[in-house]
C-alpha positions in Angstrom: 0.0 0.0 0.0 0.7 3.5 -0.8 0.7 4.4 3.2 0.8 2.3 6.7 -2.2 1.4 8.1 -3.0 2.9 11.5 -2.5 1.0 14.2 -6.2 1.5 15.2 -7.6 -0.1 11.3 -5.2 -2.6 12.1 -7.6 -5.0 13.9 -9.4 -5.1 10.2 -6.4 -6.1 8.1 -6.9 -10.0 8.9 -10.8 -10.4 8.3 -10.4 -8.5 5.2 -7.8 -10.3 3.5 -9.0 -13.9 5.1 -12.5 -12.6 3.8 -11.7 -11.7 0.2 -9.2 -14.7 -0.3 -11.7 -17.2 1.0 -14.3 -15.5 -1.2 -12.4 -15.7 -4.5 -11.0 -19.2 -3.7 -14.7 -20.7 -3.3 -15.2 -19.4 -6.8 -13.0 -21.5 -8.8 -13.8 -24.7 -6.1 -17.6 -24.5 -6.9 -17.5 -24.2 -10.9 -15.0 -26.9 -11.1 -17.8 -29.1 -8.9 -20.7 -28.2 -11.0 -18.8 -27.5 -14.5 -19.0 -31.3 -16.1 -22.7 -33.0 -15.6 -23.6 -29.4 -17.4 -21.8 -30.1 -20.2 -18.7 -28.4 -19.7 -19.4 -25.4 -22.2 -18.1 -22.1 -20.7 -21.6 -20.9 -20.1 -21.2 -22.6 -17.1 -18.6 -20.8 -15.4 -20.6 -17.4 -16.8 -23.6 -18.8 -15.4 -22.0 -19.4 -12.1 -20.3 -15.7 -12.4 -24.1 -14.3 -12.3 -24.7 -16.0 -9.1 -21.5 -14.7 -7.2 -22.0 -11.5 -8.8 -25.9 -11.4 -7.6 -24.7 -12.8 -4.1 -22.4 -9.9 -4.1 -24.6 -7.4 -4.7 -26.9 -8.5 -2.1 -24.3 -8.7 0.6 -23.3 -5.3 -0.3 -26.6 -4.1 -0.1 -27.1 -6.0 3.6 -23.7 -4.0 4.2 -25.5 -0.7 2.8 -28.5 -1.0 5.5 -26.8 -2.6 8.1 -24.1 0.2 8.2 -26.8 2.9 7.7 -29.7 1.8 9.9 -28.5 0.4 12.6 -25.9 1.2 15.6 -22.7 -0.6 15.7 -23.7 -2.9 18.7 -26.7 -4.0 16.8 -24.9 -4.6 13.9 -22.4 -6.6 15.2 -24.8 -8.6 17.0 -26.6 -9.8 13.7 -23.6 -10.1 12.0 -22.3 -12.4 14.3 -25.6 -14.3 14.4 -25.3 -14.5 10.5 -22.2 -15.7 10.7 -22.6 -18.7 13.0 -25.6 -19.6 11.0 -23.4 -19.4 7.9 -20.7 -21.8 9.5 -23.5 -24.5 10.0 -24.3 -24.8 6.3 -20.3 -25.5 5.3 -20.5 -29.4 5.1 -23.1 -29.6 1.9 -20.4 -28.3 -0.2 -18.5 -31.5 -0.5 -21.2 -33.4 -1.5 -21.3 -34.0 -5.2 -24.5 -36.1 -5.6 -26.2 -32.9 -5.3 -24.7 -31.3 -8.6 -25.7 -34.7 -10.6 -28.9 -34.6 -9.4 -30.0 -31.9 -11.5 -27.9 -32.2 -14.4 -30.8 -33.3 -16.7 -32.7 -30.1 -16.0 -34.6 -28.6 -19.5 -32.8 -25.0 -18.2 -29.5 -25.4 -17.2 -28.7 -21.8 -16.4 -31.5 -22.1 -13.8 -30.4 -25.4 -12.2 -27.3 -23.9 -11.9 -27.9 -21.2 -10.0 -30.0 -23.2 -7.9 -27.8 -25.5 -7.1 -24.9 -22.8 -6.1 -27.5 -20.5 -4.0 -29.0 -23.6 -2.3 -25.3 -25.2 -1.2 -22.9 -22.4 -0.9 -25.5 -19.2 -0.8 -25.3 -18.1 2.5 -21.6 -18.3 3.0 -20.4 -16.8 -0.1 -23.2 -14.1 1.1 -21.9 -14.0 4.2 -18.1 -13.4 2.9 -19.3 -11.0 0.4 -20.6 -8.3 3.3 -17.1 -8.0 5.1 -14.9 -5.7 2.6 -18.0 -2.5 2.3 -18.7 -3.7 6.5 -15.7 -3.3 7.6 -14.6 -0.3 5.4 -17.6 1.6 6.6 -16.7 0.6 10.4 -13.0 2.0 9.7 -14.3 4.9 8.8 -15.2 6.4 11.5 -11.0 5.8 12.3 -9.1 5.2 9.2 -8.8 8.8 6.9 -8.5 6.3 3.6 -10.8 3.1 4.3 -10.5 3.0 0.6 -6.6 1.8 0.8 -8.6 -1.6 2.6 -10.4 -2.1 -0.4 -6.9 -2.3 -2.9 -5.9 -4.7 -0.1 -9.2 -6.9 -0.4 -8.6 -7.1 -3.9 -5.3 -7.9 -3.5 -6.1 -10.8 -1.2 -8.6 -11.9 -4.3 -6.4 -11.9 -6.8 -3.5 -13.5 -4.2 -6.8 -16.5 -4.6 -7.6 -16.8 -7.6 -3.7 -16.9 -9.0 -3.0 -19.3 -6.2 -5.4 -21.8 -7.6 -4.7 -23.3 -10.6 -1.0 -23.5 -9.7 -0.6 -24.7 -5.7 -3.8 -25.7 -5.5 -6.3 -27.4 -7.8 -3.1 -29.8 -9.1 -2.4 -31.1 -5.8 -5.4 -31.3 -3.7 -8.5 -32.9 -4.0 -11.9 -31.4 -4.7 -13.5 -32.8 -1.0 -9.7 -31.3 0.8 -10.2 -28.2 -0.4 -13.5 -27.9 0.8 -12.3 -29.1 4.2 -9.6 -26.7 4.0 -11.6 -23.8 3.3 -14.3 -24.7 5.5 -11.7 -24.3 8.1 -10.2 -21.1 7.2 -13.5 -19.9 6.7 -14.2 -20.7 10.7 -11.5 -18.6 11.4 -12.4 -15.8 9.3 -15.2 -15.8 11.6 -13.2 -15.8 15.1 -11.0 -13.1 13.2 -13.9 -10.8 12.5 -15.2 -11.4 15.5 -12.2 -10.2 17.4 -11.9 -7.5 15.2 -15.5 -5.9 15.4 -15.7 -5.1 19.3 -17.8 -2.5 19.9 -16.3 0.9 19.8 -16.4 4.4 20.4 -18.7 5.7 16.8 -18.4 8.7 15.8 -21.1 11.5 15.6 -21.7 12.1 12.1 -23.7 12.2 9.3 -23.3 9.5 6.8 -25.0 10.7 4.3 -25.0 14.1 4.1 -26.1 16.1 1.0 -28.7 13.7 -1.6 -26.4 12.2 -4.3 -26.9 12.9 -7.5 -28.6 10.4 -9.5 -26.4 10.9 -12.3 -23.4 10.3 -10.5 -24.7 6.9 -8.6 -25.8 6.1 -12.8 -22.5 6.7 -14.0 -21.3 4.3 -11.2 -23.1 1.6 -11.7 -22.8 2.0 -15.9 -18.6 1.5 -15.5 -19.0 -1.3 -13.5 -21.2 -2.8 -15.4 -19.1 -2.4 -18.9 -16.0 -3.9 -16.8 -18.1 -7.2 -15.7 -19.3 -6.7 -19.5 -15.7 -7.3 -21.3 -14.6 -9.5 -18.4 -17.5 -12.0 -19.6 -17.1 -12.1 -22.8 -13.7 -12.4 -22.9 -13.7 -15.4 -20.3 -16.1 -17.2 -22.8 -14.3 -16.2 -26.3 -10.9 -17.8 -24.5 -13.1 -21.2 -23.0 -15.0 -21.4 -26.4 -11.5 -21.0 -28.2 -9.3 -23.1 -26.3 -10.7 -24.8 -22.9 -12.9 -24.6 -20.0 -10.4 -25.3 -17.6 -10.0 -23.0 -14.2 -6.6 -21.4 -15.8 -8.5 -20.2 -18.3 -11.4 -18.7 -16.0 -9.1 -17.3 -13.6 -6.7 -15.3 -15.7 -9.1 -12.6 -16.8 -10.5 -12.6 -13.7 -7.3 -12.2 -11.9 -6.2 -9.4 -14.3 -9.8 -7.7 -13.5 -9.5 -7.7 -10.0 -5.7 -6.6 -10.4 -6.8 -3.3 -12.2 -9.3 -2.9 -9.1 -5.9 -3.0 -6.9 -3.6 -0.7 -8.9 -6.7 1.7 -9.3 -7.9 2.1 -5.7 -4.6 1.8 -4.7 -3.4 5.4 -5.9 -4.4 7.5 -8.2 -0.6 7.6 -10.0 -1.5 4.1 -11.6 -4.3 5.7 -13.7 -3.5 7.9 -16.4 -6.4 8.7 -18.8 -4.7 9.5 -21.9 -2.6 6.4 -22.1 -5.1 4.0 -21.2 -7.4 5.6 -23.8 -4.9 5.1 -26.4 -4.0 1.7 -25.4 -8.1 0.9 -25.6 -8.2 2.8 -29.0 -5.5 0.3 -30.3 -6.7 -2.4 -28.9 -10.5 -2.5 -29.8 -10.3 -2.6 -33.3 -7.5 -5.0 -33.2 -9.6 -7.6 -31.1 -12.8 -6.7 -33.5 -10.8 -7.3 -36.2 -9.5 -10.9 -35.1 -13.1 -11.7 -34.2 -14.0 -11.4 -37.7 -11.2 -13.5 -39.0 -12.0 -16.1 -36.9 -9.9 -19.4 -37.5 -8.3 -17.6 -39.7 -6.2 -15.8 -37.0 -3.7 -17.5 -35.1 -4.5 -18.8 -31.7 -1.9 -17.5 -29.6 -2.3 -14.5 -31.2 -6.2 -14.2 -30.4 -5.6 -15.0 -26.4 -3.3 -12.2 -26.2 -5.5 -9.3 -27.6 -8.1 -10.6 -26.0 -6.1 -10.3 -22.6 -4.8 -7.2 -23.0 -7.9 -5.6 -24.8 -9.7 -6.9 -20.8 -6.9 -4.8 -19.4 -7.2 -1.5 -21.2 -10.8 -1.6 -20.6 -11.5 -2.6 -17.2 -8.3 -0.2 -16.6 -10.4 2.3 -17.8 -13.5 1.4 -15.8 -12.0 1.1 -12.7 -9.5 4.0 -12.8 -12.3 6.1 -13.8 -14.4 4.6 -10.3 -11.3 5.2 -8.3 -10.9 8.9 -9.5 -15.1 9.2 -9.0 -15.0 7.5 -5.8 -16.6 9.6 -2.9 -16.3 10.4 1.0 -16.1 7.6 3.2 -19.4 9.0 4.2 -21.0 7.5 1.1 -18.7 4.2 1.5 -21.6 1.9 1.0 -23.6 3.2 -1.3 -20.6 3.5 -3.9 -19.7 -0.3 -3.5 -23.3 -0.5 -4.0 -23.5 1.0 -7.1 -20.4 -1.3 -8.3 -22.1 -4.3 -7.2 -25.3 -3.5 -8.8 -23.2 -3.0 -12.4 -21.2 -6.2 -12.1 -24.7 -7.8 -11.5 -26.2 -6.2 -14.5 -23.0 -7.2 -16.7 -23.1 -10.6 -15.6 -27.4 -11.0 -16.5 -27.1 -9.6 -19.9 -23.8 -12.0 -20.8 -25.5 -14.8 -18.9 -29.1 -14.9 -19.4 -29.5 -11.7 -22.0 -27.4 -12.2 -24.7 -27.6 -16.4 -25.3 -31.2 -15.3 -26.0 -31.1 -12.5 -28.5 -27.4 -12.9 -30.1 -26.8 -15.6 -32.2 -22.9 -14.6 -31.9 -20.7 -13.3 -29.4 -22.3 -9.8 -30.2 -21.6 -8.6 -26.6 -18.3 -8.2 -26.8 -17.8 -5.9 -29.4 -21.1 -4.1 -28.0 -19.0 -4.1 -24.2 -16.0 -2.7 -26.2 -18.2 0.4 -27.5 -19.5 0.9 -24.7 -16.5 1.0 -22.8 -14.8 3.2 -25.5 -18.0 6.1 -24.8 -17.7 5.5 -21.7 -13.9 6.6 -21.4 -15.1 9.3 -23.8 -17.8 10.8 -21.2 -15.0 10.9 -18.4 -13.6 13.1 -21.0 -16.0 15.1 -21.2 -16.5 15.4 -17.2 -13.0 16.2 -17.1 -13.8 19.3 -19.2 -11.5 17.9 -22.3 -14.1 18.9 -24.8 -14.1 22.8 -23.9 -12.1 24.3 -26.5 -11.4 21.2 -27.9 -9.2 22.4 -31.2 -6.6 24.7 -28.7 -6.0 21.3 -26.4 -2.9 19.4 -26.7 -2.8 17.3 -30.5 -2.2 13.9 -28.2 -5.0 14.6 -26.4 -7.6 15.8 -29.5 -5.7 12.1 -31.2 -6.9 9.8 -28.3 -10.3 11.3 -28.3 -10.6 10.5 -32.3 -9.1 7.8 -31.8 -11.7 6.2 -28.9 -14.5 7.6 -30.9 -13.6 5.8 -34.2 -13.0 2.7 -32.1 -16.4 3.0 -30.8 -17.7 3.3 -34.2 -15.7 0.0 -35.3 -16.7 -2.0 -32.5 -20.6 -1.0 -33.2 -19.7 -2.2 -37.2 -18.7 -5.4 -35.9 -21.3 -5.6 -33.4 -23.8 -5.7 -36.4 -22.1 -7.5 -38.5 -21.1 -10.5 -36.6 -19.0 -13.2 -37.1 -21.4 -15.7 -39.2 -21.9 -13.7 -42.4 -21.0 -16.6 -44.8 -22.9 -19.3 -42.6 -26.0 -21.0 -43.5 -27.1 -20.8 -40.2 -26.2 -20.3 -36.8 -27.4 -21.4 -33.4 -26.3 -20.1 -30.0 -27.7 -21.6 -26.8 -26.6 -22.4 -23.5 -24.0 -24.7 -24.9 -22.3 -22.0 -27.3 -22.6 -21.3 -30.9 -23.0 -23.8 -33.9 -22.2 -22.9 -37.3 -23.5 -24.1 -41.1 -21.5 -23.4 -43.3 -20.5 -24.7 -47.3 -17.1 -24.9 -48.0 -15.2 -25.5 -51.9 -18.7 -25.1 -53.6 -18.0 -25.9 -57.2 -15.6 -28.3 -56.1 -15.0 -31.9 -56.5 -14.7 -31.6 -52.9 -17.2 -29.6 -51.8 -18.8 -30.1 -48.3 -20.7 -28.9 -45.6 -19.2 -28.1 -42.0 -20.8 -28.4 -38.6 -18.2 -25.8 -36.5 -18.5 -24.9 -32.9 -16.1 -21.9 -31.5 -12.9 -22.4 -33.7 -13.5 -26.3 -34.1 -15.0 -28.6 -36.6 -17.2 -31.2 -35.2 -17.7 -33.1 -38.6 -18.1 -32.5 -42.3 -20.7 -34.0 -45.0 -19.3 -34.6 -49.1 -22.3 -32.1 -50.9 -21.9 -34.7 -53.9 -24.8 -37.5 -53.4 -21.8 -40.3 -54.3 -19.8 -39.1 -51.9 -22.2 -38.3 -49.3 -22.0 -41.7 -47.1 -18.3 -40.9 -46.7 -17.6 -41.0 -42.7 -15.3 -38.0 -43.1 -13.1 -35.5 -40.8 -12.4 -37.4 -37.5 -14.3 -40.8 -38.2 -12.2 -42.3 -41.3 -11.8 -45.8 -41.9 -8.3 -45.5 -40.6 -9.1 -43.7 -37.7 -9.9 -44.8 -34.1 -13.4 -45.7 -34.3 -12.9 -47.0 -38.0 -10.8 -49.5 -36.6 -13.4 -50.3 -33.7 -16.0 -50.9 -35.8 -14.4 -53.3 -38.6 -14.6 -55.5 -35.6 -17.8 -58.1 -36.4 -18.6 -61.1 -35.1 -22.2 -60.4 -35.7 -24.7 -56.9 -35.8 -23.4 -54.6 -33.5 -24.6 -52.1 -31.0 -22.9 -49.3 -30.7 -23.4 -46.3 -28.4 -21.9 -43.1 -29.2 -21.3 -40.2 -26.3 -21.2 -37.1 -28.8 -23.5 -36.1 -31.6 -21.9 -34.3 -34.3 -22.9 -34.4 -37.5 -23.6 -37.8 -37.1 -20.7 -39.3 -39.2 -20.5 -42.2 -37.5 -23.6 -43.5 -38.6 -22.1 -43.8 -42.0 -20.6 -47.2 -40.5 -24.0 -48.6 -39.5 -25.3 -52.2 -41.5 -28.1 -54.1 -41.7 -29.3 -54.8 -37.9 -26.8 -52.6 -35.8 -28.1 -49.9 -33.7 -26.4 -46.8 -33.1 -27.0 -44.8 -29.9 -26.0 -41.3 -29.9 -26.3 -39.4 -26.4 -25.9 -35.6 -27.1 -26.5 -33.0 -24.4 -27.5 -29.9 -26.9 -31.0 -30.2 -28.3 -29.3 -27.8 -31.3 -27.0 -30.5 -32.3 -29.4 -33.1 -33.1 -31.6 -30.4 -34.9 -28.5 -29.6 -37.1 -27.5 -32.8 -37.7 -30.9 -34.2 -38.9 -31.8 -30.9 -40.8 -28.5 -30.3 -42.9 -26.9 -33.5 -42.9 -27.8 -37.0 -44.1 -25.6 -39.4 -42.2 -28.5 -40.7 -39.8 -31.3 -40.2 -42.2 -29.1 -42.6 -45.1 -27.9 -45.2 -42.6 -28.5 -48.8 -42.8 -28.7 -49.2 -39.0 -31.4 -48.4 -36.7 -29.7 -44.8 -34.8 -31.7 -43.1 -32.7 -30.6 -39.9 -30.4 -30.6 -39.8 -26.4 -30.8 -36.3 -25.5 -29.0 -35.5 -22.0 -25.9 -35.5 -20.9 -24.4 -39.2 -21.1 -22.9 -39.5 -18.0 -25.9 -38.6 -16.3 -27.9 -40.8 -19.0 -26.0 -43.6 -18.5 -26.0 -43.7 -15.0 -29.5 -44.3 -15.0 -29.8 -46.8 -17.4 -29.7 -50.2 -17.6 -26.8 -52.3 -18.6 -27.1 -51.7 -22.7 -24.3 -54.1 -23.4 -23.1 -52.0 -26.0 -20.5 -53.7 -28.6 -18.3 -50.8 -29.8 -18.8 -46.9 -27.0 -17.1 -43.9 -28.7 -16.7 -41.3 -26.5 -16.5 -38.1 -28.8 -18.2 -35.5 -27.0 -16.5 -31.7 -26.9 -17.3 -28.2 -25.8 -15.3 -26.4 -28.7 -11.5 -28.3 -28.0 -12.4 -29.7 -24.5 -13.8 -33.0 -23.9 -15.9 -32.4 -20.5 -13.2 -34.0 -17.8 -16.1 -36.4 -15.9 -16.3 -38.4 -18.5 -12.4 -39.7 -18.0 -13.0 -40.2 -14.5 -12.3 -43.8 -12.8 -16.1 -43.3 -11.5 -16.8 -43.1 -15.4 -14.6 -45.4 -16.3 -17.0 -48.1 -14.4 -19.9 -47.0 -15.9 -18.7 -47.6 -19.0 -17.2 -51.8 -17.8 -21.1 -51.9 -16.8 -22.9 -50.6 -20.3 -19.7 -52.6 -22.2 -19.6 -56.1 -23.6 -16.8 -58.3 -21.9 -15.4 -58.4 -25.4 -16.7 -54.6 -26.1 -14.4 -51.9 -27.3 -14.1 -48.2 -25.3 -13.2 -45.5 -28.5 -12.2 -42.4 -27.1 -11.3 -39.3 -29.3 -8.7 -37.3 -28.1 -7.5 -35.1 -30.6 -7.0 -31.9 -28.9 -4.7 -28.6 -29.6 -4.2 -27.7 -25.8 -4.6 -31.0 -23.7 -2.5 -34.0 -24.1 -5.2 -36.5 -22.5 -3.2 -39.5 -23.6 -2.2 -40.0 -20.1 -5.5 -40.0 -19.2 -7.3 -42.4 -21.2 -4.1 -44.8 -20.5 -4.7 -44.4 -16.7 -8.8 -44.7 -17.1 -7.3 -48.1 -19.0 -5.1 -49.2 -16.4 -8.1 -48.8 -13.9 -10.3 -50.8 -16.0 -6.8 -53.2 -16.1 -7.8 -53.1 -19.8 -5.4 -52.6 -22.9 -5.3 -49.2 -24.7 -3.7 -48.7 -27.8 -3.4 -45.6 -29.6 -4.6 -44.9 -33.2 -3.9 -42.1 -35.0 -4.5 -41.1 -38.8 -3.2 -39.0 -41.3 -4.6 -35.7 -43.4 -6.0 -36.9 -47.0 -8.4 -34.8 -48.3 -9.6 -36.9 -51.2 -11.9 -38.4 -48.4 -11.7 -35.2 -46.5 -10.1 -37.1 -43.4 -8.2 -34.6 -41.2 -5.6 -35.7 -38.1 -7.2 -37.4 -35.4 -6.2 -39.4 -32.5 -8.1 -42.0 -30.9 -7.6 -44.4 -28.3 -9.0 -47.6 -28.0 -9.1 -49.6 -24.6 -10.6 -53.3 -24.7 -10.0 -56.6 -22.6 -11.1 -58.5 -26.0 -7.7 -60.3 -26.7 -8.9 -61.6 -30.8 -9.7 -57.5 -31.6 -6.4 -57.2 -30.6 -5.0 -59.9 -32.9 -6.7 -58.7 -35.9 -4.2 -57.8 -38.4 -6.1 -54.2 -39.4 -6.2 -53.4 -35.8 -2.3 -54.5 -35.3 -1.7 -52.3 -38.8 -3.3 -49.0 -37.1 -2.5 -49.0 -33.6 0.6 -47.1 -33.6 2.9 -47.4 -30.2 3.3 -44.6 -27.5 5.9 -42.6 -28.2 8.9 -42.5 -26.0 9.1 -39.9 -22.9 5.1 -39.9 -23.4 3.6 -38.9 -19.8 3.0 -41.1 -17.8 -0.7 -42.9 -17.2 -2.9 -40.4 -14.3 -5.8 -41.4 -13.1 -8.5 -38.7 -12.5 -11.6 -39.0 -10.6 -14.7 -37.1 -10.0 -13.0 -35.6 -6.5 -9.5 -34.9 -8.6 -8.9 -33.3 -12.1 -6.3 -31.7 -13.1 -6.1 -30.1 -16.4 -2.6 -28.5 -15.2 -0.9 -31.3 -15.8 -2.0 -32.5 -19.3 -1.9 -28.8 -20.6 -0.3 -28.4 -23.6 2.3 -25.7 -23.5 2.0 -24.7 -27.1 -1.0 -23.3 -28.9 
């Protein structure tokens, strides 16, 4: 901090920092929990962002009345009653059966946050109330109470960094709980000790009615910064993976522009961060219009830094806004109430009217007028042609990025699509590609991935193409025939696999978005043309499966993704036996692992090594006279004569050498650390 703490504000040091780490460490703990029966898309995590933001805005506003409306004995007196109440609730957060529970729920969004206000509500809730509580109480001592909010947000992002790194590789989903259960007990002893009644002092807290345009201005920069933080969390998940790095880095980098902003007003200078914004916008509009086109790597980083100039923005215009410690409350209020109004219209708003990621060029315009009106405020626009040329270029510059981001907003990113679908579970893509081509086909694409690809010519049409060749892992799986088969298949698609069906087998698909098997039936023929019986289970399969009988299934291909991820409870040992239980004893487990930022080889060789089954690996190569791409399979079967076959001793290719070695997950432990792919 800029200054020492008194030794009077002291006393509040520990509960605030114990409060604001516990409260930013539950956050990562409680989507990874309820993250894979819901399909592990990264509306999830946004969806679970709306509930912490809504239960921070109504422990601000508890904070707001409590601080305003009642004396300090009485206040501490409830608080402390709230807070033992809280403590009572803290074992139902290890218990996973409730998450699965309500996995097959018509609404996910609303099952989610359900589930997270009904287990962990009243703590979170609880945690939530102590940095605006205390603050206000250290008022009436500390001259800068705001210098305890930089160290709140400090303690947050010390959480939320912490995570993925020391914690969620090493320790177990039911330890942590315990841990932070723990810590969370003495968060209470340390804000009990803390809030003894005092001396108050005798003074208005309110003082003079606030403008309503100031409390509007407020709540509209805090709700732009939630804005951009959204939508950039789910651009990087749909683009690479939902994995808690991946959540946590934008987060961390918001909450660190909270700490350099409220910090001291040196670490905000207007002018730069408006140019660094006008840069960055239409950079990060442009590269959302290219699409594949643009280079991973190269999409993550403007993305990142584009969060950082804006919620730079935001918050160094809140800090330099911020008012008397008289009005305390209702200013973290008024941010609460715009991070909860950010978080509804990415959450719940825009999956309904958008059919692409439309917010976040619309967050970046906004932010970009925003920065413009603190202009304004600041009186840059009185005899604008005699200012400074820097200054007069920034302002152009953040208007004409406004006007880009707008263009983009309403142009989108599916111009050349025949349709496109966005849901809960992201956005799906139509599209034609090489018409007037011998090649010529149609592509099923979700985020920056293909799920599968149909031949437009009619002779070519029953082609299993993209993933599914006959050389690939499931080829190979399915030239195994002792009779009809039945084959399940976790992952809809396009329905390519289908293409292998014959007279009397039955092919099961399970898909968990109702807008796949819509796609796949309306613009692609694979189930419609196949000479098996296929039929579609809608519901997530793990969840499906687990409540079905035995369906002695000869061939289960497991090729369901979110974008690049495959969801991680599905590679569990837990899953691993519901798979033994739906198998053949001679059945063959076909799992499809091609992936640009997860190495899940090890894996699938330590789900086989529970099953004490033998996994081989299969992987095929790019030829585009069948449109095949690269793909990697791996197949894991006890059945010793598949093994023998001479096709299947042709394919399977051995591991290579220094390959990781096999790592068993379960649903308690996943860690997505240590199979992370270093390159993109």
């Amino acid at each position: 901090m800029s200054q020492p703490f008194s030794f009077s504000t002291r006393r509040y040091l520990l509960p605030t920092f114990l409060g604001a780490f516990l409260l930013f460490a539950l956050q990562p703990m409680a989507g990874k929990r309820v993250l894979p029966p819901f399909g592990g898309g990264p509306a999830v995590w946004t969806t679970c962002m709306l509930l912490f933001q809504a239960l921070l805005l109504a422990g601000y506003a508890y904070a707001h009345l409590l601080s305003t409306r009642l004396s300090r004995r009485a206040q501490i007196v409830l608080h402390g009653a709230l807070l033992g109440a809280s403590a009572l609730t803290l074992p139902r957060m290890v218990q996973p059966e409730t998450w699965k529970a309500a996995a097959g729920s018509h609404d996910p969004a609303l099952s989610i946050l359900f589930l997270l206000a009904s287990t962990i509500g009243l703590p979170y809730f609880m945690l939530s109330t102590t940095g605006p509580l205390i603050q206000a109480w250290a008022s009436d001592i500390e001259a800068s109470p705001y210098r305890l909010y930089a160290l709140s947000n400090a303690a947050s992002f010390l959480a939320l960094v912490s995570y993925p790194f020391a914690i969620e590789p090493w320790i177990s989903l039911r330890h942590q709980s315990w841990i932070w259960s723990t810590l969370y007990v003495v968060y209470i002893v340390a804000t009990a000790a803390a809030c003894r009644p005092g001396r108050e002092m005798n003074r208005d807290r309110e003082g003079a009615v606030l403008p309503l345009t100031t409390t509007l201005y407020w709540i509209a920069l805090a709700a732009c910064g939630s804005t951009v933080l959204l939508a950039v969390t789910n651009q990087m998940c749909q683009e690479v993976a939902v994995v808690p790095f991946l959540w946590i880095l934008p987060l961390a980098l918001y909450l660190l522009t909270f700490t350099i902003c409220f910090d001291h007003d040196r670490w905000y200078r207007r002018q730069w961060w408006g140019l660094a914004l006008a840069i960055l916008a239409p950079a990060a509009c442009a590269i959302l219009a290219m699409g594949v086109l643009a280079p991973l790597a190269v999409h993550i980083l403007v993305d990142t830094l584009v969060l950082v100039a804006s919620c730079m923005i935001c918050h160094g215009e809140l800090a330099q806004s911020k008012p008397a410690p008289a009005r305390l409350t209702t200013f973290y209020l008024a941010i609460a109430t715009g991070g909860a109004l950010g978080g509804v219209f990415v959450a719940i708003v825009a999956p309904r009217i958008f059919s692409d990621f439309t917010e976040f060029p619309l967050s970046l315009a906004a932010c970009a007028a925003l920065a413009l009106d603190s202009w304004r405020r600041a009186g840059a626009f009185r005899d604008f042609s005699a200012r400074p040329l820097f200054m007069r270029s920034v302002i152009s510059g953040l208007a004409l990025a406004g006007m880009v981001a707008i263009v983009s907003a309403s142009q989108g990113a599916s111009v050349n699509a025949l349709r496109t679908v966005r849901n809960f579970y992201g956005i799906l893509r139509i599209s034609d590609e090489h018409v007037n081509e011998p090649w010529a086909s149609r592509v099923l694409t979700h985020g920056r991935i293909r799920h599968g690809a149909q031949f437009l010519s009619p002779e070519k049409s029953d082609w299993p193409t993209m993933y599914f060749g006959k050389h690939s892992g499931i080829g190979v799986a399915m030239q195994f025939r002792p009779h009809a088969l039945k084959v399940g298949v976790i992952g809809l698609g396009t329905g390519t696999i289908a293409a292998y069906g014959r007279v009397g087998d039955i092919i099961e698909f399970y898909e968990i978005n109702p807008a796949v098997d819509d796609l796949s039936r309306d613009y692609f023929t694979y189930r419609r043309d196949s000479m098996a019986r296929v039929m579609v289970v809608l519901g997530d399969a793990r969840v499906v499966l687990d409540r079905q009988p035995p369906q002695e299934f000869d061939v289960l291909a497991v090729d369901a993704f979110s974008s690049d991820a495959i969801p991680a409870h599905l590679l569990t040992a837990e899953c691993a036996e519901v798979y033994r239980r739906h198998l053949k004893p001679d059945g063959v487990l076909a799992i499809h692992i091609s992936n640009r930022s997860l190495d899940l080889s090890p894996v699938v060789r330590g789900l086989a090594a529970h099953l004490g089954w033998r996994a081989g690996l299969v992987t095929s190569a790019l030829d585009l006279r069948y449109g095949i791409v690269p793909a990697t399979w791996v197949l894991v079967s006890n059945n010793h004569a598949f093994w023998d076959m001479s096709a299947v001793r042709h394919d399977v290719t051995p591991w290579l050498p220094g390959s990781r070695p096999p790592l068993v997950w379960t649903d308690d432990f996943t860690s997505l650390w240590r199979v992370l792919k270093f390159s993109l």
